[in-house]
N, C-alpha and C positions, 0 to 999 in steps of 0.2 A: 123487737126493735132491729136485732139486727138484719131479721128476712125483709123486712121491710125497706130497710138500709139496702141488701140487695135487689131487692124488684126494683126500689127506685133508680138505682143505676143500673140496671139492665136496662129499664124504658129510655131511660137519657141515651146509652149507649146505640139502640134501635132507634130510636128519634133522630139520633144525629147521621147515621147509615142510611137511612131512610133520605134524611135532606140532600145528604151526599151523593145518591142514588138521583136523584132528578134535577141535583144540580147541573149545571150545564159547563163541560171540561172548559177553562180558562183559555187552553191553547190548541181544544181542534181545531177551529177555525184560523191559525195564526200560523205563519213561518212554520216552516222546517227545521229542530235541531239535530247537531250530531246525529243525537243517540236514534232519532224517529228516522234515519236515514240508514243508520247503523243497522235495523233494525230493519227495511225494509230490502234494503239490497242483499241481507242474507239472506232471508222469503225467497228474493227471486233466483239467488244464486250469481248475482252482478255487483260483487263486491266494487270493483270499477267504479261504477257510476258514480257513485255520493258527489264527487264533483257535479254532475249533469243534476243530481235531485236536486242540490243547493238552490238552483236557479228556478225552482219551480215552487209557486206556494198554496196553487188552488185544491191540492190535494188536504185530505183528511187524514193524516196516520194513526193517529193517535186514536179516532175512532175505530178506524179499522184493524186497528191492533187489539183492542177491546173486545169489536166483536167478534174477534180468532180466537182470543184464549175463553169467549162462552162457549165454543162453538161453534161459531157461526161461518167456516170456512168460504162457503160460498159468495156469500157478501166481500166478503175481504178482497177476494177473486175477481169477484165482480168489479169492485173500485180498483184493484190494480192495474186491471184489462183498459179501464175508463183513463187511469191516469196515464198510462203509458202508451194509447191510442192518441191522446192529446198534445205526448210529447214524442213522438216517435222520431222527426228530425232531430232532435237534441241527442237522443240515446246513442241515433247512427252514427251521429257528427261527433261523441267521445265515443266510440265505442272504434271509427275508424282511425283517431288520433290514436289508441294505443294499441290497432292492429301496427300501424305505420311506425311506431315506438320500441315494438317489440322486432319488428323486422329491420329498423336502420341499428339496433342492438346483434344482429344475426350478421349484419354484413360488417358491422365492424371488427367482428372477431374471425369473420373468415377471409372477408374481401371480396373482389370478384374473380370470377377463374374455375370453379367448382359447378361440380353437377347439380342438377337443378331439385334432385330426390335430398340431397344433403341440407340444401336450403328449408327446404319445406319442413322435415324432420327437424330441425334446429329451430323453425319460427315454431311449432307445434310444441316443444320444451318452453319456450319462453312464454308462449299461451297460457298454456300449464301454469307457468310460475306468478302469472299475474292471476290467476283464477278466471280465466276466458272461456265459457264452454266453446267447445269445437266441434265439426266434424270433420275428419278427413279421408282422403279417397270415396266420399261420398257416390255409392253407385247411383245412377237415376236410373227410373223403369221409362221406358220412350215408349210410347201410342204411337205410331201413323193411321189417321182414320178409323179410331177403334182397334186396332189391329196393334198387340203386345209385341214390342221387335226384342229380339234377344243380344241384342248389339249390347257388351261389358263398355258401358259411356259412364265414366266417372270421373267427378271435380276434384282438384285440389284440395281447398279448403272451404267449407260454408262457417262462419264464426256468427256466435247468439243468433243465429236463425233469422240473420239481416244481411251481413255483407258476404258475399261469392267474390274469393281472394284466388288468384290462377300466378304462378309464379312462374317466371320466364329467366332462361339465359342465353340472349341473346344480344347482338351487335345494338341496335334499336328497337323499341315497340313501333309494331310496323300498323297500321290500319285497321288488316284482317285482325287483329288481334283483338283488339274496341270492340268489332264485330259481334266475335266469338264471344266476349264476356259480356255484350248487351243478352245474345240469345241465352245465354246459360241464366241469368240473371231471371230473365221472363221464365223460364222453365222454371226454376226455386220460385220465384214470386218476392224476389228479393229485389228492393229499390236498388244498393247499393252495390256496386263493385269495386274492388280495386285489382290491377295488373302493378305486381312489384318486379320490376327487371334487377336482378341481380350481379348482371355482367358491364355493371359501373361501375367508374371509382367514388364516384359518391351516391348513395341510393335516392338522397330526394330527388336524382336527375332521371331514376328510372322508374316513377310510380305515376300513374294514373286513374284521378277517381273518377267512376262515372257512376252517374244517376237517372235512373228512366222519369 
């Protein structure tokens, strides 16, 4: 009686795994919570964002998170790349409010008046502290015509591999300067740039966003 007593809730217990298994998750198709956001921007390493996912619901997490812990990385990848292709102005658009966050935090503790190596090196700590990947002094390799140049040409900053940020202290952002951070921009393949002038007394007064 009582192996029997056991088979029979074994088979219940597999019956109901089994239902479970082809049932259909109540909320991949549905909103975004916290934790499905929590849980995706750690994946990418864009802690940031979770403001920017909130506003977005066609995404899948919940399956995609499912099939990462079978195994199934590539898929997961696959839909991340899908999602964040979809929303790539939204990413740029908070991803530039808190380069500009962490940079009007840099001039308020310094002001204007200082070199322009001090700025850079100070918004690159505040980067850091918000979890922003960066790169800085970014070398680039230049081609003319096939032809490899050896010219040392390197950026400021490239931040999450979208905006080329060029930090200035100067009297005004003059023209040439737009110029220069349009071509640099086309070279990364980056929509987005910002020019932060540092030699204000207020910094909203010296930034400029552009976009190709």
């Amino acid at each position: 009686m009582r192996a029997r007593a056991i088979l029979a809730n074994d088979g219940k217990t597999r019956g109901s795994a089994e239902r479970a298994r082809h049932r259909p998750h109540p909320r991949v198709n549905g909103p975004l919570d916290s934790g499905d956001l929590t849980r995706i921007c750690i994946l990418l390493g864009y802690r940031p964002l979770i403001k920017t996912l909130k506003q977005c619901s066609d995404f899948q997490p919940l399956a995609a998170l499912e099939t990462l812990r079978h195994g199934g990385g590539l898929l997961i990848k696959s839909n991340l790349r899908r999602f964040f292709a979809m929303n790539e102005s939204l990413i740029e658009e908070e991803l530039t409010k808190t380069i500009i966050g962490a940079a009007i935090e840099v001039h308020r503790y310094w002001g204007p008046g200082l070199v322009e190596s001090i700025y850079e090196k100070s918004l690159a700590v505040e980067l850091e502290k918000r979890a922003i990947p960066f790169k800085r002094q970014l070398k680039l390799e230049l081609k003319y015509k096939g032809v490899l140049l050896d010219d040392d040409f390197r950026l400021d900053l490239i931040i999450g591999n979208k905006v080329v940020v060029e930090l200035k202290v100067v009297k005004e952002l003059a023209p040439i300067f737009e110029a220069q951070l349009l071509t640099y921009m086309r070279l990364t393949e980056c929509r987005v740039g910002l020019l932060l002038n540092f030699n204000v007394p207020v910094l909203k007064d010296g930034i400029k966003r552009l976009v190709l």
